[in-house]
C-alpha positions as CSV (number, residue, x, y, z in Angstrom):
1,X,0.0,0.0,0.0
2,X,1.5,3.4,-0.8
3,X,0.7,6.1,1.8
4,X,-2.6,8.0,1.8
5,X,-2.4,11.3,-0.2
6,X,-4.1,13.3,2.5
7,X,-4.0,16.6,0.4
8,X,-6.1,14.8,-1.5
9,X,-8.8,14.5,0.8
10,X,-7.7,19.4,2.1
11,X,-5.8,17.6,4.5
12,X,-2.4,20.3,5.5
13,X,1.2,19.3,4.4
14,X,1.6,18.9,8.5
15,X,-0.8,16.0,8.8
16,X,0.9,13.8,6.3
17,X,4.4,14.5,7.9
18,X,2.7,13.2,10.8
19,X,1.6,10.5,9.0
20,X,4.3,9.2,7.2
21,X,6.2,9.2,10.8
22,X,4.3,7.0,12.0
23,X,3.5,4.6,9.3
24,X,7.8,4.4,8.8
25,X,8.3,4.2,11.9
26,X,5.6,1.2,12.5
27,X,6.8,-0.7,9.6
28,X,10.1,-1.1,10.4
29,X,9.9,-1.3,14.3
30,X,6.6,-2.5,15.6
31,X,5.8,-4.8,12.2
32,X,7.8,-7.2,13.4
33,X,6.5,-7.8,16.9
34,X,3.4,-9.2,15.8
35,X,3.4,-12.7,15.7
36,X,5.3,-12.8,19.5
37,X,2.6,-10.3,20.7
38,X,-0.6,-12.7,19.7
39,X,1.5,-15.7,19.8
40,X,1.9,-15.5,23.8
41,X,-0.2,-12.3,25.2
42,X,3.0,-10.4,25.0
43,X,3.2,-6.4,25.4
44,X,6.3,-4.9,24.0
45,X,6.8,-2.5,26.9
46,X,10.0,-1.4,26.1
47,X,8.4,-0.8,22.1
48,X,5.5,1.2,23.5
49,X,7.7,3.9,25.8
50,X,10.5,3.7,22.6
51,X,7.8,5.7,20.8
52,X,7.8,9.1,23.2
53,X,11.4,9.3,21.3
54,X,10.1,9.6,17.9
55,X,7.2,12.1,19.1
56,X,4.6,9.5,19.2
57,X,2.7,10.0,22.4
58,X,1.4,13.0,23.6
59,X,1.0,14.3,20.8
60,X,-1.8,16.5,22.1
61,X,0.1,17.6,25.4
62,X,1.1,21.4,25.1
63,X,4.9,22.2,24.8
64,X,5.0,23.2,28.1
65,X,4.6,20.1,29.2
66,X,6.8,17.9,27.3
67,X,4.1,17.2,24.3
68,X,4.0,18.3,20.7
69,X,1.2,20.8,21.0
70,X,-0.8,19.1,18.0
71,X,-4.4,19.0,17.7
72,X,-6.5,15.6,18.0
73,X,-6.8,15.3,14.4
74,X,-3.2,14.5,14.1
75,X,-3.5,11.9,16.8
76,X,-5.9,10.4,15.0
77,X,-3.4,9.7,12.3
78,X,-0.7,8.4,14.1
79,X,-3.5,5.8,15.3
80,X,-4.6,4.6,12.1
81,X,-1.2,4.5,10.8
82,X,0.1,2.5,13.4
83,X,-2.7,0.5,13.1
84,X,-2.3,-0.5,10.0
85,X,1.3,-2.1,11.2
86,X,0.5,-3.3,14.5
87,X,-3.3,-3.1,15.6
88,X,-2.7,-4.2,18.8
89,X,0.1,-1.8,20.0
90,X,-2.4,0.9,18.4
91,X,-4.6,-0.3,20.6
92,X,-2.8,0.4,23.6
93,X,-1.9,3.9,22.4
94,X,-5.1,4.7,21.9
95,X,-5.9,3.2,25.5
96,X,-3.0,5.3,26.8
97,X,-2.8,8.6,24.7
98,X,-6.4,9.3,23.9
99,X,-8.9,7.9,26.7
100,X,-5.8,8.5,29.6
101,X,-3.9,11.7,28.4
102,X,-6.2,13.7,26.2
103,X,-8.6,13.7,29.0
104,X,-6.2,15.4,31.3
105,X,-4.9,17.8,28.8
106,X,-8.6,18.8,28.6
107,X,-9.8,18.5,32.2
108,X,-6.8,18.6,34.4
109,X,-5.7,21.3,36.4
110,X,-1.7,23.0,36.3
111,X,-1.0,21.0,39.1
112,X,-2.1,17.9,37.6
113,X,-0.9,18.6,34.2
114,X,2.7,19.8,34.9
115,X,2.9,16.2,37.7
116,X,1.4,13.2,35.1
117,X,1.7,14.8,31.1
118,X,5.5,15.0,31.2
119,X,6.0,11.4,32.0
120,X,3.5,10.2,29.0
121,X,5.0,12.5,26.8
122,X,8.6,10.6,27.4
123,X,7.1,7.2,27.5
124,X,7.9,6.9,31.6
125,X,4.3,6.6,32.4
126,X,1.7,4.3,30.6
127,X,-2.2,5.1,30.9
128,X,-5.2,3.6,31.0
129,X,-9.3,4.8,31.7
130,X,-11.2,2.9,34.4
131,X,-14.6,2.9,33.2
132,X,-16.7,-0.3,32.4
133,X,-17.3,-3.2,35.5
134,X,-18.7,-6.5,36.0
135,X,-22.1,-5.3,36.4
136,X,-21.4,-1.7,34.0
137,X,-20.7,-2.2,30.7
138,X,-23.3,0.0,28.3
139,X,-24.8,1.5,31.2
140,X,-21.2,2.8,32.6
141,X,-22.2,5.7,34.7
142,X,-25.9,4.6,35.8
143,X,-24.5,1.0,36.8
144,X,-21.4,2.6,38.2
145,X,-20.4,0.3,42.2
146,X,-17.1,1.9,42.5
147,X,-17.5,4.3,45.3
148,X,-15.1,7.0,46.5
149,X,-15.6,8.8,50.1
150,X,-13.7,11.9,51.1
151,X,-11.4,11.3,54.2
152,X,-9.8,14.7,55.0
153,X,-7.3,15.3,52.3
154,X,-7.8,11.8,50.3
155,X,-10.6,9.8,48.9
156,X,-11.0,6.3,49.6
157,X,-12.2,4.2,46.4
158,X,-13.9,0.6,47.0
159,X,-15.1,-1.2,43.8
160,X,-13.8,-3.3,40.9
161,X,-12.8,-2.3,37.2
162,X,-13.5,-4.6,34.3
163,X,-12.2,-5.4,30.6
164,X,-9.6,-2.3,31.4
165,X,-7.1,-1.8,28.0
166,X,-3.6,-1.2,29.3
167,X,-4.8,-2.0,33.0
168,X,-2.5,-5.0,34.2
169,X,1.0,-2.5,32.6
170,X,-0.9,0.9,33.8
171,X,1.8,3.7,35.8
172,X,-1.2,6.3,35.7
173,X,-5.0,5.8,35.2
174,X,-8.2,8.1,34.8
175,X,-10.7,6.3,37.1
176,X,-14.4,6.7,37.6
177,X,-16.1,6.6,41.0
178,X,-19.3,7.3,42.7
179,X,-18.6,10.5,44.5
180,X,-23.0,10.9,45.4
181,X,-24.9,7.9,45.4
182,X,-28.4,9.6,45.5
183,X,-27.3,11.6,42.2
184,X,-26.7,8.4,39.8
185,X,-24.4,9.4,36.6
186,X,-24.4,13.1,38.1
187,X,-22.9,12.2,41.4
188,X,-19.8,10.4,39.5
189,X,-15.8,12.1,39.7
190,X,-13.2,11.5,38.1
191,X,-9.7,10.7,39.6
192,X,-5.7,10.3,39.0
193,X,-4.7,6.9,39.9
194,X,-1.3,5.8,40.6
195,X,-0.5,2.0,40.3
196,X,1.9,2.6,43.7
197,X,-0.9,4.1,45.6
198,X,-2.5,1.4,48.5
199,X,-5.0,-0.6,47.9
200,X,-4.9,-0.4,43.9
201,X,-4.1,-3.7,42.2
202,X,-4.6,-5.8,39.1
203,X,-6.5,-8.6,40.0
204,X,-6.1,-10.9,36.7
205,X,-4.9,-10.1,32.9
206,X,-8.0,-11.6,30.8
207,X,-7.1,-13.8,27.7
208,X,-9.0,-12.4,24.9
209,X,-9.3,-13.6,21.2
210,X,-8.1,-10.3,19.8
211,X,-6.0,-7.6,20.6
212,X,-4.2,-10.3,22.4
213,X,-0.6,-8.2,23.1
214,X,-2.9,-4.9,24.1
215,X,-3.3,-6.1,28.2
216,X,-6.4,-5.8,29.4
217,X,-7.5,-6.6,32.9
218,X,-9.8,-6.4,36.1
219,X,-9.0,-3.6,38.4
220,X,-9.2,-4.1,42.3
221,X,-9.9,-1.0,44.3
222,X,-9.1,-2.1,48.0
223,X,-9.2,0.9,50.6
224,X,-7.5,2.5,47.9
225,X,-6.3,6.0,48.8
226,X,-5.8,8.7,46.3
227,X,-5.2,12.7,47.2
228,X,-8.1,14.4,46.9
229,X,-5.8,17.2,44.7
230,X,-5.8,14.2,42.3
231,X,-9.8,15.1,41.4
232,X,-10.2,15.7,38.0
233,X,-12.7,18.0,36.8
234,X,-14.3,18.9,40.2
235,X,-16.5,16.7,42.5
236,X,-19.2,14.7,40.9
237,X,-18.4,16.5,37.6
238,X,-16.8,12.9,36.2
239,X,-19.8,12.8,33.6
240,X,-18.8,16.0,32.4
241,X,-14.7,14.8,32.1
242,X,-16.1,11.6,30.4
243,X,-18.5,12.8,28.0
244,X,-15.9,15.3,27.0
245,X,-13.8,12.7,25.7
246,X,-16.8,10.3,24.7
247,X,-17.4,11.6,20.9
248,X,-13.2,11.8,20.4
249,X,-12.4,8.5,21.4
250,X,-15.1,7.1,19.1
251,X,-14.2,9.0,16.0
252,X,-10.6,7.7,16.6
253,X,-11.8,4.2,16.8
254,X,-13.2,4.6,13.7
255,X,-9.8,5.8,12.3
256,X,-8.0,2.6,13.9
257,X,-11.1,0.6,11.9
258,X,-9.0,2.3,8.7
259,X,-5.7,1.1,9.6
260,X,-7.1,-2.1,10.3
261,X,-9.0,-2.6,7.0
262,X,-6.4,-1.2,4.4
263,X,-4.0,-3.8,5.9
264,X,-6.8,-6.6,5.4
265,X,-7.1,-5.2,1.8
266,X,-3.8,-5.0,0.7
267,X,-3.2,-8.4,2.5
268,X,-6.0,-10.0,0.6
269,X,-5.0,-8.4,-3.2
270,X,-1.8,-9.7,-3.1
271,X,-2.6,-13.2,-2.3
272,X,-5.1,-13.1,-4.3
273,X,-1.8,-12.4,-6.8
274,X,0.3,-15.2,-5.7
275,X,-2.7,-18.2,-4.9
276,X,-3.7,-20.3,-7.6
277,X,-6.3,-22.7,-8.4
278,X,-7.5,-24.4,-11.8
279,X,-3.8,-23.3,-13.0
280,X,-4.5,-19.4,-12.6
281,X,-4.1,-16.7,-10.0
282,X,-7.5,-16.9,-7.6
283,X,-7.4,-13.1,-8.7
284,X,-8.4,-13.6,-11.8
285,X,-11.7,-15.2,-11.2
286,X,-14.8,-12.8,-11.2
287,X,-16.1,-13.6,-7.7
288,X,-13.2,-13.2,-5.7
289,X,-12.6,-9.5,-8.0
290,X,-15.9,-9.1,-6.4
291,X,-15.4,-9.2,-3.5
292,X,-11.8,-7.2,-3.3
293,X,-14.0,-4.9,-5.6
294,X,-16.7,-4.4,-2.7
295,X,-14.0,-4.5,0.1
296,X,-12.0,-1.4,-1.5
297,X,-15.7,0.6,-2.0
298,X,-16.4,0.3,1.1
299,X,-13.3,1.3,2.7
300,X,-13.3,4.3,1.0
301,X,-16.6,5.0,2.0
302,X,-15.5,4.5,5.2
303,X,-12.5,6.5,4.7
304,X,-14.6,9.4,3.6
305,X,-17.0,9.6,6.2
306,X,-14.0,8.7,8.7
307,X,-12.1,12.0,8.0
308,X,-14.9,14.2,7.5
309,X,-15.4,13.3,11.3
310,X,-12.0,13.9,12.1
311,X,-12.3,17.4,11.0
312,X,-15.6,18.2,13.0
313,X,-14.1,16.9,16.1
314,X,-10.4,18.5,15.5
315,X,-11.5,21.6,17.9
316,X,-14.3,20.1,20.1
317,X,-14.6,22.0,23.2
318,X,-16.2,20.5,26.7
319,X,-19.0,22.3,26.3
320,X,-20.3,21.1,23.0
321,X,-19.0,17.3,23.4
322,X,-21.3,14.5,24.6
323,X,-25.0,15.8,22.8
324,X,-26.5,17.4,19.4
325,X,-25.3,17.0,16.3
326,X,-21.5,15.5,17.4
327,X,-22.8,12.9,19.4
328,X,-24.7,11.6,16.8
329,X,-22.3,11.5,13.7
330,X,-19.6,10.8,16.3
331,X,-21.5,7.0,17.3
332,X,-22.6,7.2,13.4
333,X,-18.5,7.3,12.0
334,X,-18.1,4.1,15.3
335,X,-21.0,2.5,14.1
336,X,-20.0,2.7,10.2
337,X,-16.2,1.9,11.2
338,X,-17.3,-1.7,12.8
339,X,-19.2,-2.7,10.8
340,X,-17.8,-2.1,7.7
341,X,-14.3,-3.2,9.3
342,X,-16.0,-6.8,10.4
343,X,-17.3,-6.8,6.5
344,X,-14.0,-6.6,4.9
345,X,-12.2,-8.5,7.7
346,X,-14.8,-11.8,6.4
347,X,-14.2,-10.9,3.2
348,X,-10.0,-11.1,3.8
349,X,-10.6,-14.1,5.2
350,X,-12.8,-15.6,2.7
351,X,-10.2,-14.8,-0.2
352,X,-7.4,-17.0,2.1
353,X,-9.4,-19.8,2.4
354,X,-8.1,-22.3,4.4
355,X,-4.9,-20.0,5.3
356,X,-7.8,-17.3,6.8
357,X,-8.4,-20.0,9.0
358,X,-4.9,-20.5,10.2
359,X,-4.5,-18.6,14.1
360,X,-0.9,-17.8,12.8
361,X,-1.7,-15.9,9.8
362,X,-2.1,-12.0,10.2
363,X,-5.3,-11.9,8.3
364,X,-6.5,-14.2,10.7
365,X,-5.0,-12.1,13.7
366,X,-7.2,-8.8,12.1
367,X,-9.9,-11.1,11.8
368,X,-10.6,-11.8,15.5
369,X,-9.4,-8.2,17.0
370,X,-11.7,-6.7,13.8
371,X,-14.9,-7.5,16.4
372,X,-13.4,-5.4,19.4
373,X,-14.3,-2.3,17.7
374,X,-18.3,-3.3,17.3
375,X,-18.3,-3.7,21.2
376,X,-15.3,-1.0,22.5
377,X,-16.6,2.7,23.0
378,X,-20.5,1.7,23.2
379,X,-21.8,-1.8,21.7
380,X,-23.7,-1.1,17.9
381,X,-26.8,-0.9,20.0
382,X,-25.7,1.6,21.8
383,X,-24.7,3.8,18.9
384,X,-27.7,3.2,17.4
385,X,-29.7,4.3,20.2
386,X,-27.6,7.1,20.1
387,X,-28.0,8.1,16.2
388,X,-32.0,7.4,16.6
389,X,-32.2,9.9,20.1
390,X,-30.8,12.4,18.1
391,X,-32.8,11.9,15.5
392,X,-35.6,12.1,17.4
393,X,-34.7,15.0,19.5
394,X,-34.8,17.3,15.9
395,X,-38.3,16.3,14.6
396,X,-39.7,16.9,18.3
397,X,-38.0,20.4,18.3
């Protein structure tokens, strides 16, 4: 695959400098870790923190604080071009530098910003959000047992985290707590978690079928004391903090979806080259042309809609994320991404044959992480429900 032309698309010279960086840099240094990474659960640690050298993470941290000052569109890039290389480190960054770090850039105080942003920005601190639970998955905030109770200058947080990316190789994470439990999802905060601090710990890493190198795991709050200075966003303002990040991470998603399909694509075209049957290349038969044909039509759909997104959510502010119009193309791009991601990962597989069904092969590794991205950020139902309320909400008005 040669390199998107983003000027192609009014895309700034910037964005594709960005771009190629990332996609180089992926090729020729997180490629290769791959098969280990499915192969036996294994998170390139050293890999991930190698990347604050090259400029990788933080990207949206102000200079003043050790990041590159660029704008979340730019981020975006970086994910899908990494992505396309190594989905499941991508994974983690997008775990780590958009759900963690863009959050505090956008919610944290001086304090908090000058303490945690330098360390991502160098790769010496590794993040993660504490969210969903065992009993809150789609209903995160109304289902939400993690409680936190002020105890002069700390808060002590009791509860469990579930199905948390980066959680079991975490140094810093966001995490969501009921602050007010006669308020529901408007009595939640958000707080600044250090793996050190007591009573925090990782109670098992969870074996997944995809995104098998990107840890995941069940958080154990225990007693756990945290400053209260580490309060983001103001007490039982967490909804606010999340929903502020809510509409980014999803567009985002959708742009790891690209990454994730073009390599599936290109994948499938060339062995569709160098496999034959009946004497002749499998490429040259109608019905497999068919379906490479629909594959690349709909990733460019996809592509389309994908970066008109990622212009509309480029300068989001906190006050206009999480409702209207935003919300709703923001689940549409999600909802569009996964399924059209799932589509063409079948279709990769299809055009393998027997090889798509092989665990070792990487269309076969894109296959089973292609699913993730229906679930991750809100299920398809919940987008949907989403896209319709919206909907809705403009007729009745």
């Amino acid at each position: 695959m040669s390199i998107p032309d983003l000027s192609s698309f009014g895309f700034a010279q910037d964005y594709q400098s960005v771009y190629d960086l990332a996609y180089r840099y992926s090729k020729e240094e997180l490629y290769p870790l791959c098969g280990k990474m499915d192969d036996e659960e294994w998170f390139p640690e050293d890999a991930f923190r190698a990347m604050g050298e090259q400029g990788l993470l933080g990207v949206t941290v102000p200079v003043e604080y050790g990041g590159a000052g660029l704008d979340v569109l730019a981020q975006c890039f970086i994910c899908e071009a990494v992505a396309y290389w190594n989905h499941t480190l991508s994974a983690s960054l997008l775990g780590s530098d958009n759900l963690c770090v863009h959050n505090l850039v956008k919610n944290g105080d001086s304090v908090q910003k000058s303490t945690y942003l330098p360390k991502f920005c160098d790769g010496s601190a590794i993040g993660a959000l504490g969210m969903t639970e065992p009993g809150a998955g789609s209903d995160a905030l109304g289902s939400m047992a993690t409680t936190a109770t002020r105890d002069g200058d700390d808060f002590i947080l009791n509860g469990r985290k579930l199905f948390i990316t980066n959680g079991p190789v975490a140094d810093v994470l966001l995490v969501y707590a009921k602050t007010d439990l006669q308020k529901k999802q408007h009595g939640i905060s958000a707080f600044i978690v250090e793996k050190k601090f007591s009573g925090f710990s990782v109670a098992q890493k969870l074996d997944k079928m995809g995104w098998r190198g990107s840890p995941t795991g069940e958080l154990v709050f225990d007693e756990c004391r945290v400053p209260a200075s580490n309060l983001v966003g103001g007490e039982n303002e967490g909804n606010i903090v999340m929903m502020s990040g809510l509409d980014v991470e999803r567009v985002i998603g959708a742009f790891f979806c690209l990454g994730m399909a073009q390599r599936a694509l290109d994948l499938s075209v060339e062995y569709a080259t160098v496999r034959k049957q009946f004497k002749k290349p499998i490429g040259s038969f109608q019905l497999v042309q068919g379906m490479l044909a629909d594959m690349y039509t709909d990733l460019e759909s996809l592509r389309a809609f994908t970066y008109q997104l990622g212009r509309e959510i480029k300068d989001l502010s906190i006050s206009e994320a999480g409702r209207g119009v935003i919300h709703k193309r923001s689940a549409a791009a999600l909802l569009c991404a996964g399924r059209a991601c799932m589509k063409i990962l079948d279709s990769a597989v299809q055009i393998h044959g027997g090889m798509g069904c092989m665990r070792e092969t990487e269309v076969n590794r894109l296959y089973r992480s292609g699913k993730i991205m229906e679930i991750g950020a809100g299920t398809n139902q919940v987008r949907q429900i989403i896209i319709a309320g919206e909907l809705l909400k403009e007729i009745a008005s």
